[in-house]
C-alpha positions, 0 to 999 in steps of 0.5 A: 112043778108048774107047767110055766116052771117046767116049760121056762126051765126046757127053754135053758141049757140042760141042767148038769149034774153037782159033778159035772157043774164042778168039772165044768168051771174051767174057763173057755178059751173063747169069750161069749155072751148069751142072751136068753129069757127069763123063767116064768117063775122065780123066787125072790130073796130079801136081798134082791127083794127091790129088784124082784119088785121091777121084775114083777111089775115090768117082766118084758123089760128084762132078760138073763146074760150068761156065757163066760164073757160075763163077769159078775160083781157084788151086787149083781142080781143072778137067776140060779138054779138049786142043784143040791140041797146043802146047809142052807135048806131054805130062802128068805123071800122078800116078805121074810118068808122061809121059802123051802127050796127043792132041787131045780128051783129058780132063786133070784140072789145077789152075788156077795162077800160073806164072813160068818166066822159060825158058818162060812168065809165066801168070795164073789166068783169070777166068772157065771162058774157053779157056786153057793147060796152062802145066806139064807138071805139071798146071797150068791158066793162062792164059799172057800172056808167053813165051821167044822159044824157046818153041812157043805153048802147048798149048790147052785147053777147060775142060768145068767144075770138079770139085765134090762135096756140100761145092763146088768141089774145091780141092788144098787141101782134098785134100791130105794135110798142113795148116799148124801154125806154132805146133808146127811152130816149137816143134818145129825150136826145141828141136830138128832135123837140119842144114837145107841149102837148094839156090839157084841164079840161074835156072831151069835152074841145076842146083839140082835135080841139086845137090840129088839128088846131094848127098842120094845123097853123104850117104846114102852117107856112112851118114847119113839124109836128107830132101829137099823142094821149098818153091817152084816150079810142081808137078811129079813129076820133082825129088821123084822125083830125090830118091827115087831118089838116096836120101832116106828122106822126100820131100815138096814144097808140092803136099802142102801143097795148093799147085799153085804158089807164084808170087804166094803171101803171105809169111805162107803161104811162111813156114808152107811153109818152117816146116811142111815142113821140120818134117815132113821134119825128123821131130825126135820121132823122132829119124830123119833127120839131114839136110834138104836143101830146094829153094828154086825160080827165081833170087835175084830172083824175087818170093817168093824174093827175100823169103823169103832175107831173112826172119828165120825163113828164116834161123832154120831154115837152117842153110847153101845151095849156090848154083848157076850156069850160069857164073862171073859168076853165081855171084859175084853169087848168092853175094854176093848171098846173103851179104849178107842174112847167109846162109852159103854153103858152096859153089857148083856147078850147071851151070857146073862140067860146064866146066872152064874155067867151073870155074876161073873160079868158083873163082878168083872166088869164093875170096876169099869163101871158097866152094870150087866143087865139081862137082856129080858129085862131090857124090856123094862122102860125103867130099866131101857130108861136108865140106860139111855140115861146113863144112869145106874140103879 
C-alpha cells in the first residue's frame, strides 16, 4: 500500500469489520451529511471510466457526501472501500484491465440494478448501507438473490458519493452521448446500413462470441461494420471483442450514461436502441455498411421480452441470429421470435461446439427455415456474406 493510499485512508472513518459493517446498516433516527475528501488513490472501473477521466483531470474539483442523509440512485458514482473478497475477485479498469483487488482497496463503481440469472439478482440500496460489487464491471448493489454455484459476494464499504459544485456526480451526467429520438429516428428512416441484432436464451449462450465472429466475417468480406451492445450490465470484455474482431465503430449503453439497463423504462430502452444504433449507423456519411447490436440475457428477461415486441425494434432491425446451448432452446427461441414477427436468419452459439447438438438444431429447426452455423465459421465472409444476405447455401 502506498503512503498517499495509506494516509487518504486514515483521513476517513475507521474501516469496520464485514460483521460489524452488517450490523451496522440499521438506519439512524437522525438524518446527516458529511462532506469529506476524496482518497489520493482510486481505482476506476469501466463503468465509471468518464467520470474517473474528470476526476483524473480535475481532482480539486470533487469530493465524497456520505451520512445517511445520502440516498444513492442507479448511476450514481461511489468511492467504496473492499472489505472482503468474495465471488468477484477482480475489477475491470477503464482500459478493460483485470485489476486484482486486495482488502482496503478504494474502487470508483456505479450503483445499479443487476439480473444475471448465472450469477445474482441485486438492487440499488437505499441508503450509503455496506453492499457488493454485483459486476466485475464496476457495479455497486446490493445483491438479494444468487446461483447456487456462486461464491458469496465480495463485500463492500461506501466512504461516500462523488459530488462536485453542481452535486452528486451520475454516469449520466459524464457520459459523452446524449438522447435525440426525433433526429436519431429521421436519420435511420431515410436512410441506414442492414441492422443484424444477436439474441440468445440466457446468459452465457454464446451471443457475444456469435456477434464478434460474425463482425470479423463480414470485415473480412471488404464491408465496413459497427457493433454494440443496447442491454446488459456495463462491462469491457464484449466491445473489446468487438474491437478486435474488426468493427471500425463500438459503442454500448454505458456511453449512454447507463451502468445497466435491468428495470430501465420502456421509453428510455426505445431511445437506447434508436439513438445507438443511429450513431453506430453513421448514415450522413455514408461509412458503415453493416450494424450488429447485442441485445443481452435470454428472450424472457423483463425488458428484452418488451423490447422484441415493440414496433420500432422491428422498424430498425432488420434480421437476428439466436443463440442456444442445445437443440431444444433454439427451437423454442427461434419460435419464439418468430412469433412476434422477427426474421431469423440463423442459429448458432454454444450448442454448435457439439456436433451431435448440432444436428439435433438443424433437424429441428429446418422446418422453420434457419440453418445452424457454427459459430467459427461465422468468420467465413462466404458464409457471414450469405447471412446478411439471407441466403441458404
Amino acid at each position: 500500500m502506498t503512503a498517499s493510499l495509506t494516509s487518504s485512508i486514515a483521513s476517513l472513518p475507521a474501516p469496520l469489520s464485514a460483521e460489524e459493517l452488517l450490523r451496522s446498516a440499521s438506519p439512524l433516527n437522525q438524518l446527516s451529511i458529511v462532506r469529506h475528501p476524496v482518497p489520493a488513490r482510486v481505482q476506476g472501473s469501466y463503468t465509471t471510466r468518464f467520470a474517473a477521466a474528470d476526476l483524473a483531470a480535475r481532482p480539486d474539483a470533487f469530493h465524497l457526501l456520505s451520512g445517511n442523509g445520502m440516498r444513492p440512485m442507479t448511476g450514481d458514482v461511489v468511492v467504496a472501500r473492499v472489505v472482503e473478497i468474495g465471488n468477484h475477485k477482480r475489477v475491470e479498469t477503464m482500459e478493460s484491465r483485470k485489476a486484482i483487488l486486495f482488502e482496503n482497496s478504494i474502487i470508483m463503481l456505479a450503483y445499479g440494478h443487476r439480473y444475471a440469472a448465472d450469477q445474482f439478482l441485486a438492487h440499488v440500496p437505499d441508503s450509503l448501507q455496506p453492499c457488493h460489487l454485483v459486476a466485475a464491471g464496476g457495479i455497486a448493489g446490493l445483491v438479494t438473490e444468487s446461483h447456487a454455484d456462486m461464491e458469496e459476494p465480495t463485500l463492500i464499504e461506501p466512504l461516500g458519493l462523488l459530488a462536485d459544485e453542481h452535486g452528486v456526480v451520475n454516469v449520466a451526467r459524464s457520459a459523452p452521448l446524449h438522447f435525440d429520438d426525433a433526429a436519431a429516428l429521421e436519420r435511420l428512416r431515410v436512410s441506414r446500413p442492414k441492422v443484424i441484432a444477436v439474441l440468445g436464451t440466457s446468459m452465457n449462450s454464446g451471443k457475444s462470441t456469435a456477434a464478434a465472429c460474425l463482425v470479423n466475417g463480414l470485415t473480412a468480406s471488404d464491408r465496413r461494420v459497427a457493433a454494440g451492445k443496447i442491454t446488459g450490465t456495463g462491462a469491457g470484455n464484449d466491445p473489446m471483442h468487438y474491437h478486435d474482431a474488426g468493427a471500425q465503430k463500438v459503442l454500448d449503453f454505458t456511453d449512454f450514461g447507463y451502468p445497466t439497463t435491468f428495470k430501465t423504462s420502456m421509453p428510455e430502452v426505445r431511445s437506447l436502441t434508436v439513438n445507438l444504433i443511429d450513431r453506430l449507423a453513421d448514415s450522413a456519411s455514408g461509412s458503415v455498411d453493416v450494424v450488429i447490436v447485442e441485445i443481452a440475457d435470454g428472450v424472457y428477461q423483463e425488458e428484452t421480452a418488451a423490447l422484441l415486441r415493440d414496433p420500432l425494434f422491428h422498424e430498425v432491425v432488420d434480421q437476428v441470429v439466436f443463440t442456444a446451448s442445445d437443440a431444444l432452446g433454439a427451437q423454442a427461441g427461434v419460435q419464439a421470435l418468430q412469433n412476434v414477427g422477427l426474421s431469423v436468419a440463423a442459429a448458432s452459439g454454444v450448442m454448435t461446439s457439439s456436433p451431435l447438438a448440432t444436428r439435433e438444431a438443424g433437424q429441428v429447426l429446418s422446418g422453420a427455415g434457419v440453418p445452424v452455423i457454427n459459430t467459427l465459421e461465422l468468420t467465413d465472409p462466404e458464409v457471414a456474406t450469405r447471412l446478411l444476405l439471407n441466403e441458404q447455401a
